[in-house]
DSSP file (Angstrom, degrees, kcal/mol; ACC not computed):
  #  RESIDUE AA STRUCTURE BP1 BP2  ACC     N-H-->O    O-->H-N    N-H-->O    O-->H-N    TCO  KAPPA ALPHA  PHI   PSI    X-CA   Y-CA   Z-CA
    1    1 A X    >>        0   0    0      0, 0.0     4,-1.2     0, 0.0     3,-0.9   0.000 360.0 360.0 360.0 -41.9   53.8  120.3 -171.8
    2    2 A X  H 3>  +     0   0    0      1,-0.2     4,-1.9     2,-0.2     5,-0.1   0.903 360.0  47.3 -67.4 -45.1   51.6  122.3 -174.1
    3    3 A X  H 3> S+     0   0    0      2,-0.2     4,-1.8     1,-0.2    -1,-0.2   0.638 110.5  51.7 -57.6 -21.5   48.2  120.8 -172.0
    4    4 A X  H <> S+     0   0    0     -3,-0.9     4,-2.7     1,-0.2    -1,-0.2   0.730 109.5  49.8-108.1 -13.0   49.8  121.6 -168.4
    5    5 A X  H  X S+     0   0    0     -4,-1.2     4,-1.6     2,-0.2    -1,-0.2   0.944 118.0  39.6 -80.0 -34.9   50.5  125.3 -169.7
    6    6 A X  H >X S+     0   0    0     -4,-1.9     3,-3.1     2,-0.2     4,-1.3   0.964 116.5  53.4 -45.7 -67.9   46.5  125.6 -171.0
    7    7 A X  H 3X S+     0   0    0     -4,-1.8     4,-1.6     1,-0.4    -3,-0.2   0.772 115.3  37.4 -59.4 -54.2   45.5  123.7 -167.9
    8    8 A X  H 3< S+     0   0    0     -4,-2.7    -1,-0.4     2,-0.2    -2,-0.2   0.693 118.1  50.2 -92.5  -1.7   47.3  126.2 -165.8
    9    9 A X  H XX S+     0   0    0     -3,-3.1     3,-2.6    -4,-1.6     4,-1.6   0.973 114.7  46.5 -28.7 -87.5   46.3  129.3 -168.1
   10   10 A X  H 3X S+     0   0    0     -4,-1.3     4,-2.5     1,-0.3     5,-0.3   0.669 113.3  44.1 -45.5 -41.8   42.9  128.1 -167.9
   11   11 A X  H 3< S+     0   0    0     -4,-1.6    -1,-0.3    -5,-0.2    -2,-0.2   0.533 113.8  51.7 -79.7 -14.7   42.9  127.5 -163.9
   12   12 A X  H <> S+     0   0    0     -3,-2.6     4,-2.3    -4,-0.2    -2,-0.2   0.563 114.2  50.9-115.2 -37.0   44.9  131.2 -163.5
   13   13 A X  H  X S+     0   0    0     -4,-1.6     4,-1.5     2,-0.2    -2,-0.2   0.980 114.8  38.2 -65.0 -63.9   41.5  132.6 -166.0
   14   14 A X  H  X S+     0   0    0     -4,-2.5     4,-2.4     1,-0.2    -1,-0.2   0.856 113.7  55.9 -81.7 -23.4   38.9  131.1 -163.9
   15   15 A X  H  > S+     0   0    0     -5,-0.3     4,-2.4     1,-0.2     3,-0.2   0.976 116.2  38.1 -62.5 -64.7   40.9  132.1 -160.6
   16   16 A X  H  X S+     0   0    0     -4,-2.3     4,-1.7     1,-0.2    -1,-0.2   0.863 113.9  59.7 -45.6 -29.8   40.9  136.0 -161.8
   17   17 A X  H  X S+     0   0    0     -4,-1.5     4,-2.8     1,-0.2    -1,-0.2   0.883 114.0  36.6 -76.6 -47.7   37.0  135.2 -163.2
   18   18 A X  H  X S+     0   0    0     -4,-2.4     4,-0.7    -3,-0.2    -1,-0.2   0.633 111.8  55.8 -94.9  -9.5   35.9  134.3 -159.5
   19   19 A X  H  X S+     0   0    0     -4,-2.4     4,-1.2    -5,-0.2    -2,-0.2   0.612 109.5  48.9-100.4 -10.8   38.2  137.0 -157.6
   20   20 A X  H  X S+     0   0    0     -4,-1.7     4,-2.7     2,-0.2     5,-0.2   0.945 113.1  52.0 -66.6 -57.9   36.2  140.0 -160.1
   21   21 A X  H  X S+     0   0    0     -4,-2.8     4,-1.8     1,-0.2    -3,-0.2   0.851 107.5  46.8 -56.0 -27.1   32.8  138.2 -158.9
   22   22 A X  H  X S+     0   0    0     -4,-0.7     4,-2.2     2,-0.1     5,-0.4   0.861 115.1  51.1 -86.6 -23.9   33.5  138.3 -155.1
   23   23 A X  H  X S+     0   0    0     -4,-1.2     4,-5.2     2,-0.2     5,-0.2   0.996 106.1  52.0 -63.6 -49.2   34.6  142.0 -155.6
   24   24 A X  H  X S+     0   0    0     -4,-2.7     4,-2.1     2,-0.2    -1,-0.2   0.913 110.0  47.2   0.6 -86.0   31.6  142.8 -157.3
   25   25 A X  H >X S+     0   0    0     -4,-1.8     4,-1.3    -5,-0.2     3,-1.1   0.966 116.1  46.7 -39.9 -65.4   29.6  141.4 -154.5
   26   26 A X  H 3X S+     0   0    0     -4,-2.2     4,-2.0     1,-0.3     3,-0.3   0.945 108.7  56.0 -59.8 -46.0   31.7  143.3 -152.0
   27   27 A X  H 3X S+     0   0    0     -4,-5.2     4,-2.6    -5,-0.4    -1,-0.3   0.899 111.2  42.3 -24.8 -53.3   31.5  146.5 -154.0
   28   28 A X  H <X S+     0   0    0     -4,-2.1     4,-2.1    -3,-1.1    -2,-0.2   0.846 115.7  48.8 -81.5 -39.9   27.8  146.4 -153.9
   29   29 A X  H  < S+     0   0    0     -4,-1.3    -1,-0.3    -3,-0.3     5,-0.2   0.682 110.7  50.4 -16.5 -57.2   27.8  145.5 -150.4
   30   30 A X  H >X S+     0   0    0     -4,-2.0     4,-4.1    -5,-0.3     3,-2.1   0.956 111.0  50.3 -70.4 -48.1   30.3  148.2 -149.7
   31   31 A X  H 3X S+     0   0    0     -4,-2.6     4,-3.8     1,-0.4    -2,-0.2   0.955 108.3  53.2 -64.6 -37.7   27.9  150.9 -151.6
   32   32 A X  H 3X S+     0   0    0     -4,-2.1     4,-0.6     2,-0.3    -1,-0.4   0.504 110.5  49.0 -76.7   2.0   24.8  149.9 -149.7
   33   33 A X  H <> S+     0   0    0     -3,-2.1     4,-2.2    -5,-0.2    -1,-0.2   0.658 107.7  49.7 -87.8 -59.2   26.7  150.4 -146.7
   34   34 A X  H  <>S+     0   0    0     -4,-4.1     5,-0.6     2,-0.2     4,-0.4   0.931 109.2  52.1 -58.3 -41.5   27.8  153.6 -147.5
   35   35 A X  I >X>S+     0   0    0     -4,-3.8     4,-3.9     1,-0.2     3,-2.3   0.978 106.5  55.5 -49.2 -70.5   24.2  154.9 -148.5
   36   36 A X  I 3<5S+     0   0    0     -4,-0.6    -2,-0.2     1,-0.3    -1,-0.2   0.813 115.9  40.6 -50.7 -30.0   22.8  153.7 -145.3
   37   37 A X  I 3<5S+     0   0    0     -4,-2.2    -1,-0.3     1,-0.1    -2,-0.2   0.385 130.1  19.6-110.7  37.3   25.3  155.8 -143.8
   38   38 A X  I <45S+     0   0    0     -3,-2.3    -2,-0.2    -4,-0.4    -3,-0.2   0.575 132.0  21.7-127.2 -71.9   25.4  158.6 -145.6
   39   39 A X  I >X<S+     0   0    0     -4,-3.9     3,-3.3    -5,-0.6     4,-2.3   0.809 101.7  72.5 -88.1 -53.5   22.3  159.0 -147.6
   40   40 A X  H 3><S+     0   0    0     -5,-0.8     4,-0.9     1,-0.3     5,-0.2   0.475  80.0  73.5 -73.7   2.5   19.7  157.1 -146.1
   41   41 A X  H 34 S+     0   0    0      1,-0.2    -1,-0.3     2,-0.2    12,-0.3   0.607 123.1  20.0 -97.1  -6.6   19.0  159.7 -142.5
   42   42 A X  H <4 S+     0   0    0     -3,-3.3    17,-0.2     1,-0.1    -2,-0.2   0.705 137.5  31.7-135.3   4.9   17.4  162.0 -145.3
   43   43 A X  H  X S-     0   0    0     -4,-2.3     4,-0.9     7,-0.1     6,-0.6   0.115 105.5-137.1-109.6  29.7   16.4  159.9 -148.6
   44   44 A X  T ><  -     0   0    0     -4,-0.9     3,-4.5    -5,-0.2     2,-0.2   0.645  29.6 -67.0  37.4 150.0   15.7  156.9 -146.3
   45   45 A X  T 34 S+     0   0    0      1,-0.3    -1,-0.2    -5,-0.2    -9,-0.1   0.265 134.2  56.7 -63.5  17.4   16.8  153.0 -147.0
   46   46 A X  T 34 S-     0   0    0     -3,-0.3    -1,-0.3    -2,-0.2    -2,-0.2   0.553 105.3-126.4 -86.2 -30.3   14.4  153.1 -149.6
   47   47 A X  S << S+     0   0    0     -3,-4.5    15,-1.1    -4,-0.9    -2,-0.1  -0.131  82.0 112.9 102.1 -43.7   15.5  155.7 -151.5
   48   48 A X  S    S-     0   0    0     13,-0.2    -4,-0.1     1,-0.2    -5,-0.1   0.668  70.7-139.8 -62.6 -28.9   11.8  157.4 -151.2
   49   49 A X        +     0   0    0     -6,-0.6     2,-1.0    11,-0.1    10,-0.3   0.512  59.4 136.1  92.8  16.2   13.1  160.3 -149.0
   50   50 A X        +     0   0    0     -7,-0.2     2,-0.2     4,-0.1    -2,-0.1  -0.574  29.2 100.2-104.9  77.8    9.9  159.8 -147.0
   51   51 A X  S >> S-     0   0    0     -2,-1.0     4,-2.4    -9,-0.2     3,-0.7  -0.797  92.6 -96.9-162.4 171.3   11.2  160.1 -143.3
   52   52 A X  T 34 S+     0   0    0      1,-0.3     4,-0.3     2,-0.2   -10,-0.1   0.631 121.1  49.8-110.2   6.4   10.8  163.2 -141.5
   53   53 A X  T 3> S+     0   0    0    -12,-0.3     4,-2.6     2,-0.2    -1,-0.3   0.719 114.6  50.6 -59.0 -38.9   14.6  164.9 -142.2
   54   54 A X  H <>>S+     0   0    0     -3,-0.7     5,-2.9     1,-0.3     4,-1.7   0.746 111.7  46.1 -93.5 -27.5   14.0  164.0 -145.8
   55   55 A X  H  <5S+     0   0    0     -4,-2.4    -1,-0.3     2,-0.2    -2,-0.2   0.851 109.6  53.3 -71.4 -28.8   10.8  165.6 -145.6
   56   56 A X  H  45S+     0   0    0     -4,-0.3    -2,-0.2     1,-0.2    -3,-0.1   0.988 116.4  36.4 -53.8 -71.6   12.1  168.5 -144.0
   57   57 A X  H  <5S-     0   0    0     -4,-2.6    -2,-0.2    29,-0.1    -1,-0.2   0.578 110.8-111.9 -70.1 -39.3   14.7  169.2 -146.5
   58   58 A X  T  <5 -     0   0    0     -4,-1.7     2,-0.5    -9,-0.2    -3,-0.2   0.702  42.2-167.1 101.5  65.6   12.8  168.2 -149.5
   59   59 A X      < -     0   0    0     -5,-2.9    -1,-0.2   -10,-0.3     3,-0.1  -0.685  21.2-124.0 -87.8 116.4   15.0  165.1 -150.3
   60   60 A X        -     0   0    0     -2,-0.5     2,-1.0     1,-0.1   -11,-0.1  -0.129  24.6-106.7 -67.8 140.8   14.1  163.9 -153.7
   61   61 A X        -     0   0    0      1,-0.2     6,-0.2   -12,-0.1   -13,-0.2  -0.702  26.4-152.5 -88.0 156.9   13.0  160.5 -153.9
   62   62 A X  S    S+     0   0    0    -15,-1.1     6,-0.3    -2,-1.0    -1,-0.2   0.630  94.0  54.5 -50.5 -45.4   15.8  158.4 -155.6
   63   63 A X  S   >S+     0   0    0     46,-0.1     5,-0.8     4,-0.1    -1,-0.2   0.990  88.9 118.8 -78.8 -55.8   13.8  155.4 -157.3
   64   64 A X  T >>5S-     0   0    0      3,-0.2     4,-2.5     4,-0.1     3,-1.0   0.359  77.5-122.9 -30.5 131.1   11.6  158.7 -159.1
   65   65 A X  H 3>5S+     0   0    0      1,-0.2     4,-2.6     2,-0.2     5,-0.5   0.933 114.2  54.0 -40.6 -72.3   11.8  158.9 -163.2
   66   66 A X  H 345S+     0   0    0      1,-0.2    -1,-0.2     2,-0.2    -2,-0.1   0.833 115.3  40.0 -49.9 -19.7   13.4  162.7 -162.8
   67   67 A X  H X45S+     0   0    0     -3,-1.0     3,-2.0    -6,-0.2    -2,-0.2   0.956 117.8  49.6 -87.4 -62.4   15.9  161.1 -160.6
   68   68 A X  H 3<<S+     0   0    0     -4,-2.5    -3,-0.2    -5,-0.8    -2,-0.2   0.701  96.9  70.3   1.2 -67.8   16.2  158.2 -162.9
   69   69 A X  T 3< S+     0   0    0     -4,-2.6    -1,-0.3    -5,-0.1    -2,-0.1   0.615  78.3 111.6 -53.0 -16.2   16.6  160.0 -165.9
   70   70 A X  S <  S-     0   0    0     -3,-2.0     2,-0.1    -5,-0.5     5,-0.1  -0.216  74.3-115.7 -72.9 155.0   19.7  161.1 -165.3
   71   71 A X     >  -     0   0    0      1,-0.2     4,-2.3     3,-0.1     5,-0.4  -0.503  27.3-123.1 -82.7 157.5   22.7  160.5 -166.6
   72   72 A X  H  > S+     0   0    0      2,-0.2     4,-1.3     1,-0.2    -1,-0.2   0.814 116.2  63.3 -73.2 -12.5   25.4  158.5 -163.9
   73   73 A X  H  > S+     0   0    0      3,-0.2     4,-0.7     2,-0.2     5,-0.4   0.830 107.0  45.8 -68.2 -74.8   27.6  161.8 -164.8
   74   74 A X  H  > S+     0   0    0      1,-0.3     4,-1.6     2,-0.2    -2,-0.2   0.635 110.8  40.5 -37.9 -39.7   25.0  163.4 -163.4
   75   75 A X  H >X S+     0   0    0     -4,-2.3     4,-1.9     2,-0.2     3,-1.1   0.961 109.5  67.8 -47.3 -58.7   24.2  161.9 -160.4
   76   76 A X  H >X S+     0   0    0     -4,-1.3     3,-2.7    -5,-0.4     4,-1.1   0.744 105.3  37.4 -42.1 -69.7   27.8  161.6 -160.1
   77   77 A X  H 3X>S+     0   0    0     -4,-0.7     4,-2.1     1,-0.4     5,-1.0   0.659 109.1  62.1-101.6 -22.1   28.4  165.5 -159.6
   78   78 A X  H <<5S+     0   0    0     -4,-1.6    -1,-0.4    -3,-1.1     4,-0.3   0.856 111.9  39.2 -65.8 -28.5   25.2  166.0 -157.6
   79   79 A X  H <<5S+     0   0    0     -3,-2.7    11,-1.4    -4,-1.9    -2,-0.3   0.879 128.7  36.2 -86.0 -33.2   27.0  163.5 -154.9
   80   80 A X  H  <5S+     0   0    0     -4,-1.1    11,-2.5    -5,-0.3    10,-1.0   0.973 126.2  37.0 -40.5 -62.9   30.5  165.4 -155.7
   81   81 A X  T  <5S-     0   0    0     -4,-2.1    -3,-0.2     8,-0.3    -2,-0.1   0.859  99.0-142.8-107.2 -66.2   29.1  168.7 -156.1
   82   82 A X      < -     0   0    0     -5,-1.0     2,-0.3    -4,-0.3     7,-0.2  -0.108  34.1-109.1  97.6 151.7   26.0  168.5 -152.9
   83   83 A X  S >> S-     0   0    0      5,-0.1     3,-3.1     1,-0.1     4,-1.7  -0.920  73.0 -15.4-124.7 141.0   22.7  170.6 -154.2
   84   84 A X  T 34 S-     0   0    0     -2,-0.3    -1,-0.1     1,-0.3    -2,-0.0   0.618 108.6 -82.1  70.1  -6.7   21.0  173.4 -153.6
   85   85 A X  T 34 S+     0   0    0      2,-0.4    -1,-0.3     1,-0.1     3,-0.1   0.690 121.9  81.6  71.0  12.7   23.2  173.8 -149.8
   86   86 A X  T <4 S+     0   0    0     -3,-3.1     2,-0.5     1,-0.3    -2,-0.2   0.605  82.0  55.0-129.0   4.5   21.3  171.8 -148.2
   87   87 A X  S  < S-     0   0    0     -4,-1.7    -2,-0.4    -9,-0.0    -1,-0.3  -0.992  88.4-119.8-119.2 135.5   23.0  168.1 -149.4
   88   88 A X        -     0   0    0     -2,-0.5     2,-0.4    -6,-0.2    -5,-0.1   0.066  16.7-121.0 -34.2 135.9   26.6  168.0 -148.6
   89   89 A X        -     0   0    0     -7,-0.2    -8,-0.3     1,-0.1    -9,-0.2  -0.949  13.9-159.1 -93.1 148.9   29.1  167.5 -151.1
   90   90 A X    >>  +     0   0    0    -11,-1.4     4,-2.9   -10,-1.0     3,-2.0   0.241  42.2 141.5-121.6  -2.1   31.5  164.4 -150.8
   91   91 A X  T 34 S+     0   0    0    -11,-2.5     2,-4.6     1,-0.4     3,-0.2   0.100  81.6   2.2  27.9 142.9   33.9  165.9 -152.8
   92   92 A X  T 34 S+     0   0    0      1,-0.3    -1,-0.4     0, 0.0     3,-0.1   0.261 120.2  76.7  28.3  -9.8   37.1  164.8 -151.1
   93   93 A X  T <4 S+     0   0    0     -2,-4.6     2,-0.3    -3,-2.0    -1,-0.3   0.852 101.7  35.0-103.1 -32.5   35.4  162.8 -148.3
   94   94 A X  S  < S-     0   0    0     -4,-2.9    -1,-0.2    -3,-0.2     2,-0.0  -0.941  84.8-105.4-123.3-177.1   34.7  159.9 -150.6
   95   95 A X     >  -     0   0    0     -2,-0.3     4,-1.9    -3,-0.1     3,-0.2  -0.064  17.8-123.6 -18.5 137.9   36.2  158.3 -153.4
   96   96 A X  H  > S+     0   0    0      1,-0.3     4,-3.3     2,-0.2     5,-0.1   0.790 119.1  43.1 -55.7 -38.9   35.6  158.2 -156.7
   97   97 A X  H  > S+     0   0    0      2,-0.2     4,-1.6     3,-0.2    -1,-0.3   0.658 113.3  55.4 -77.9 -10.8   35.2  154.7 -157.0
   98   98 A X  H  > S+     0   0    0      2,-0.3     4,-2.5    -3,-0.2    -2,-0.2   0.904 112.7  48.1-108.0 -55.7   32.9  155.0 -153.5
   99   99 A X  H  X S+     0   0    0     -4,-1.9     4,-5.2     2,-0.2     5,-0.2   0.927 104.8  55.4 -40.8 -65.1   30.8  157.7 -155.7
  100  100 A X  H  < S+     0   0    0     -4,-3.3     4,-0.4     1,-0.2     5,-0.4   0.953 106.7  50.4 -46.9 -59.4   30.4  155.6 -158.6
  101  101 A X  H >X S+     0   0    0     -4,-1.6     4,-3.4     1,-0.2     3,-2.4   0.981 109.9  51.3 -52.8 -43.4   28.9  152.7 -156.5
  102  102 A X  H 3X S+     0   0    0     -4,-2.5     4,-1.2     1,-0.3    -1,-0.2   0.902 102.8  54.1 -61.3 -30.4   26.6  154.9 -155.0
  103  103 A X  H 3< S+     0   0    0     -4,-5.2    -1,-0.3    -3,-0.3    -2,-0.2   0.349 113.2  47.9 -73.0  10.1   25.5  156.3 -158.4
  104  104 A X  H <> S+     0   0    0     -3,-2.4     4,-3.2    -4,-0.4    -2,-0.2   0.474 106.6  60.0-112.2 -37.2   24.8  152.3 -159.2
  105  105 A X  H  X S+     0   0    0     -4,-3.4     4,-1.2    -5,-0.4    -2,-0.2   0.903 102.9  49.1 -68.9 -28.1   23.0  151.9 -156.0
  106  106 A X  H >X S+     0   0    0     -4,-1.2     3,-2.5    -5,-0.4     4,-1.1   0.987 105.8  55.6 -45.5 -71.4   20.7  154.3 -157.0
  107  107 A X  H >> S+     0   0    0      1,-0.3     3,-1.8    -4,-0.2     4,-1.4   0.882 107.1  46.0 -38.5 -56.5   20.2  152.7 -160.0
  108  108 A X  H 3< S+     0   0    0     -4,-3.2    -1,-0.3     1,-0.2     4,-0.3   0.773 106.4  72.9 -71.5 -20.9   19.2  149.0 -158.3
  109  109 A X  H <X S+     0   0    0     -3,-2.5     4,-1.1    -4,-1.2    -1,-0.2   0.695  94.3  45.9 -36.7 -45.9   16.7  151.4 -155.8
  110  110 A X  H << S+     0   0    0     -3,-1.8    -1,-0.2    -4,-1.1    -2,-0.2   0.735 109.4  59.4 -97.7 -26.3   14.3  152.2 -158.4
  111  111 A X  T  < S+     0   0    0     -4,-1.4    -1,-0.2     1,-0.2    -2,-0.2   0.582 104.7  50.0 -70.4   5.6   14.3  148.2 -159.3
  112  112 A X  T  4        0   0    0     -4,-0.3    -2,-0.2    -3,-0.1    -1,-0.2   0.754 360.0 360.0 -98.3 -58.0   13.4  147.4 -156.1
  113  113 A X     <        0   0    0     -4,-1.1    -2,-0.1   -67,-0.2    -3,-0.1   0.519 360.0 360.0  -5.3 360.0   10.3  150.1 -156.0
């Protein structure tokens, strides 16, 4: 009796263990979807902001140490908050949790460089 309560403990562990990793995946999935539609018409799917909106507007690139250096609070309230008037704040249009992946997608951006 004591083995079939591990055994199903253990099977109820790994069940929760493999439905955190496919969110994960779909999180990240979700943020890089949301960049591309969102972000990328003026920092480009690179991040690099070198496309000719991003040029316009003087869209900082993303991978770059000053952008880098920041702390994810920061980022975070530059995607709340929008800078300078000329990027939007999402402030009520997305999600906190939505933000926060986009401030992680950043992050994997400049590891791609």
């Amino acid at each position: 009796m004591k083995s079939s309560a591990a055994r199903l403990g253990q099977q109820l562990l790994l069940a929760c263990a493999l439905t955190f990793l496919f969110n994960l995946s779909a999180r990240a999935d979700d943020s890089a979807s949301l960049y591309k539609t969102k972000c990328a018409i003026c920092h480009a799917a690179d991040g690099s902001g070198n496309i000719l909106m991003g040029k316009k507007l003087g869209a900082k690139d993303l991978r770059s140490e000053e952008v880098q250096k920041q702390t994810d609070a920061q980022l975070n309230d530059s995607i709340t908050n929008g800078m300078n008037k000329k990027m939007p704040a999402y402030k009520g249009k997305l999600t906190d949790a939505q933000i926060k992946g986009l401030v992680s997608y950043i992050r994997e951006l400049a590891k791609k460089k």
